[in-house]
C-alpha positions in Angstrom: -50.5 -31.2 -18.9 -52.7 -32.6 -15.9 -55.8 -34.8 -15.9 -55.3 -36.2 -19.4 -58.1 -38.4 -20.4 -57.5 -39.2 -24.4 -54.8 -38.4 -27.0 -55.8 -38.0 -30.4 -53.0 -38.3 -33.3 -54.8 -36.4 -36.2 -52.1 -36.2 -39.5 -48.9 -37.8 -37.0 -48.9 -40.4 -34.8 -47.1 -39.4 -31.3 -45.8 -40.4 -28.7 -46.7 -39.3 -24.9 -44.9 -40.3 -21.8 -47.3 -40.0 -18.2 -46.4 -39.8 -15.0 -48.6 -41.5 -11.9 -47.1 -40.9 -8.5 -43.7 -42.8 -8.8 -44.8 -44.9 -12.3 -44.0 -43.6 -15.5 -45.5 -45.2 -18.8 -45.2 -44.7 -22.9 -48.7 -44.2 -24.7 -48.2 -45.0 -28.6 -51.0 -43.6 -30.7 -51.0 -44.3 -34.5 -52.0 -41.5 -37.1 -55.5 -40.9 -37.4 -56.2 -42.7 -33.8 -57.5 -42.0 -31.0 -56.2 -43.4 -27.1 -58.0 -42.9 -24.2 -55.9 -42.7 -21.1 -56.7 -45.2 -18.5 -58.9 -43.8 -15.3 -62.1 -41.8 -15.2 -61.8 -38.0 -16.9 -63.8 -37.0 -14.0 -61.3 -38.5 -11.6 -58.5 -37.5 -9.9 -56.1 -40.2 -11.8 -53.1 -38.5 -11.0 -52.1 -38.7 -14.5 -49.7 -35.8 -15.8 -48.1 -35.7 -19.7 -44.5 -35.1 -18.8 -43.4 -35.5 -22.9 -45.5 -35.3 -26.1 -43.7 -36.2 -29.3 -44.4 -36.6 -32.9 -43.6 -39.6 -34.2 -44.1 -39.8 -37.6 
């Protein structure tokens, strides 16, 4: 998924690995949470969701 601004867990917290240019990075976001992706929405961040997981 391209130009991810937020992740938001609901019932399971997941997991969600992002891609930007050559740096790749792990977001963690508890159950009931919510994690906004570093950058402007509006942006072009470069920011693509290569893996989504559920974590618990």
């Amino acid at each position: 998924m391209d130009r991810v601004f937020a992740l938001d867990a609901g019932k399971h917290s997941v997991s969600a690995k992002l891609t930007s240019g050559s740096d790749t990075t792990t977001l963690q976001v508890d159950k009931n949470s919510y994690a906004r992706v570093a950058g402007d929405p509006l942006a072009s961040t470069g920011r693509v969701v290569v893996e989504l997981r559920v974590t618990g």
